[in-house]
N, C-alpha and C positions, 0 to 999 in steps of 0.2 A: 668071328662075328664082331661088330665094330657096333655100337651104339649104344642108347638103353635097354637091358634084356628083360623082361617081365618072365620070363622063366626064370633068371636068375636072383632076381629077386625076392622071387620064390624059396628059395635057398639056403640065400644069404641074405641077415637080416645086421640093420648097424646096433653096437656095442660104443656108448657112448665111452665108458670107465675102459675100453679095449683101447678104441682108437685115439683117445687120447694119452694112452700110454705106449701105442703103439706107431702112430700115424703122425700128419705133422698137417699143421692147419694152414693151407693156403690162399687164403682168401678169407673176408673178411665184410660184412655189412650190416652197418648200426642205422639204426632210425632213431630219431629223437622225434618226439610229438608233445605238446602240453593237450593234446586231445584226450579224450575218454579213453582209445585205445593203449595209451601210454606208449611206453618204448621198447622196442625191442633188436635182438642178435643175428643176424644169418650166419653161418659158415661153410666153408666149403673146404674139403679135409682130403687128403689123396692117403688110404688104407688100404692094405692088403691088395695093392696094385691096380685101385680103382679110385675113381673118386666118389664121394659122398655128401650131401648135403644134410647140414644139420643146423636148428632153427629155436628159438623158447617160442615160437608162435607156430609152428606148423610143426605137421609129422616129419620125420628123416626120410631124405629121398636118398634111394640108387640101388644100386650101383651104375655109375657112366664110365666109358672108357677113356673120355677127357673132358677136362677143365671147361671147354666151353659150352660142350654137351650138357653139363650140371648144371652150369649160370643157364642156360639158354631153354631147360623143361622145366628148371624149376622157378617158382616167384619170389627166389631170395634176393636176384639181385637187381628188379624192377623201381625204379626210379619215379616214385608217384608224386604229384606235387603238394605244399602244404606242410612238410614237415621237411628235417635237415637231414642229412644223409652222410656218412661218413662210410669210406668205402676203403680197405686196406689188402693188399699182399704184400707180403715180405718176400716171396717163392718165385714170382714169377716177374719178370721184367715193368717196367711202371707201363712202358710205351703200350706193350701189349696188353698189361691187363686193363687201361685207357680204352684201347679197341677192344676189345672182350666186352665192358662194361656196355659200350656204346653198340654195340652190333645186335644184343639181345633186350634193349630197348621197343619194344613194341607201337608201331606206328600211331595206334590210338591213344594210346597213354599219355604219348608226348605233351610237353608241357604248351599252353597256350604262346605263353612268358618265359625268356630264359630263366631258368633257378640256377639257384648258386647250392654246390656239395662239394667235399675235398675228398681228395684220391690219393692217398699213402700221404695227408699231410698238406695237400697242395691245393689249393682252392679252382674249382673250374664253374663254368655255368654248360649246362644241360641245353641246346640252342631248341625252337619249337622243330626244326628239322632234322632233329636227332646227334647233333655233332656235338660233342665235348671240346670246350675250347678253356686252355687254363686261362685266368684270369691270372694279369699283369699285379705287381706288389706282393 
């Protein structure tokens, strides 16, 4: 069976002190805000042969049976406008996690105005039609 399983979930429940001792954190999204809501961590972690989302603002999601199944149910790696965004993998290729990032972007969301957020380092802007395009310098 290939997807999110709500039976298994059922199950199997995430072990932060586990799978950080156990697993290995692939994915990565910081928010900065000077807003009331302050700032906050998303992660996305591949454990015990799944992957997992783990958040200081939301509950832990999953289990998923890939990487973009986890960015794509859950709202860790949604791009809102108004604050900075730093977005990192060390695990998975830049170019892809570039498309990953961009693919689970939600049409309504999209920013008016291109924004500017860096990805493993590298600055890009968020276009209003959903395309990630690095910025030059």
């Amino acid at each position: 069976m290939s997807g999110h399983d709500d039976d298994a979930n059922d199950e199997e429940e995430f072990d932060l002190d586990a799978c950080e001792a156990e697993g290995t954190e692939v994915a990565r999204h910081s928010v900065e805000t000077d807003g009331m809501a302050g700032s906050c961590s998303h992660s996305a972690w591949y454990w015990q042969g799944r992957y997992w989302g783990w958040s200081t603002d939301f509950d832990a999601c999953g289990p998923f049976d890939t990487l973009l199944e986890m960015i794509g149910e859950s709202e860790f790696f949604l791009l809102n406008e108004g604050v900075w965004h730093e977005l990192s993998s060390t695990t998975v290729a830049h170019d892809e996690f570039v498309s990953l990032v961009a693919k689970v972007q939600p049409a309504d969301l999209l920013p008016e105005e291109p924004m500017e957020l860096a990805i493993n380092a590298q600055r890009y802007v968020l276009t209003p039609k959903g395309t990630l395009k690095p910025l030059a310098g």
